[in-house]
N, C-alpha and C positions, 0 to 999 in steps of 0.2 A: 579516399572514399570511406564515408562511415562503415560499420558493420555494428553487429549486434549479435549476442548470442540466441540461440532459439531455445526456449523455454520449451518444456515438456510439460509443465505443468503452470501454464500461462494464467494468471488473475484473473482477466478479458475474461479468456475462452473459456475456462471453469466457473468463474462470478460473474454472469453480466448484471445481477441485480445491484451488486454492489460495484461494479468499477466498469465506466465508462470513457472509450477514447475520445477527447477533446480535440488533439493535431498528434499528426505521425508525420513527420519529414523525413532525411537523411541525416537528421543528430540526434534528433530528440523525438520522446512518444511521451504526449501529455496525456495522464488518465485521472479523471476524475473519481473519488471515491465516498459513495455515501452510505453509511450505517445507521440505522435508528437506535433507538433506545432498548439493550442488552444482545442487539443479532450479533450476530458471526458469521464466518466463512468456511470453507472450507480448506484443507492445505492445500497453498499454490507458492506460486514464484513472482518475483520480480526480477527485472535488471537491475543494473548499479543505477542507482541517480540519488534526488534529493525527493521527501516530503517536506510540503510545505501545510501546516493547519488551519484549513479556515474560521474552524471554531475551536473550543477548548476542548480536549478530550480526557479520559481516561480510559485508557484500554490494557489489553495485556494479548503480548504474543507469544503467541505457544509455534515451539519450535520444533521442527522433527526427528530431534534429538531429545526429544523429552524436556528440554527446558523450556520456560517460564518466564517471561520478563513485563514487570506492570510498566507500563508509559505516560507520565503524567503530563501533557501539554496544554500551555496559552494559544488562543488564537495569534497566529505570526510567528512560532513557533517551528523550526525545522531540526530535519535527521535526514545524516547524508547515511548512504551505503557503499562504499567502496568496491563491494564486490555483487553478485546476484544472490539473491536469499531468496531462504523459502520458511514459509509462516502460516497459522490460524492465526488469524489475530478476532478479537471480542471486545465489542462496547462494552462495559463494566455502567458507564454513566447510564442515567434515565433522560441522556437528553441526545439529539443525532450530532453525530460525528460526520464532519466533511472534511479532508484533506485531500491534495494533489500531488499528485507522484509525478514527476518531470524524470524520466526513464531515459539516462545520456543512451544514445547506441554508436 
């Protein structure tokens, strides 16, 4: 039986402007993610999985340990996470940012 950890501070449940649930099974939670031109978010969490980019990005996630990391991505473009993170992450670009987050549980 799958399981999943329970987030405290879940992306969904904090962001809905920005991350929306596509499918939720028994393995996998697909969420949709879209940012316009310079927004951000708030600090939340995800689980372990992969992003997949559907368009080119530049962003930078800030960490809740005070660091910093810029992300330069192509469309087709992915980042696994091995474990659950937690992030702000900010459009930097003047153009929207979509990627999908395929959340293993």
């Amino acid at each position: 039986m799958a399981t999943t950890t329970k987030l405290e501070r879940d992306a969904v449940s904090l962001d809905p402007k920005h991350y929306t649930v596509e499918a939720d099974t028994d393995t996998v939670r697909i969420v949709r993610i879209r940012y316009g031109s310079g927004e951000q978010s708030v600090m939340h969490q995800h689980g372990r999985g992969v992003g997949i980019f559907l368009t080119d990005g530049d962003f930078t996630f800030k960490f809740s340990d005070g660091r910093a990391e810029r992300v330069v991505s192509k469309k087709g473009d992915f980042i696994n996470f091995d474990e659950p993170w937690e992030h702000n992450p900010v459009n930097n670009s003047n153009q929207p940012f979509e990627p999908i987050y395929i959340e293993v549980k």
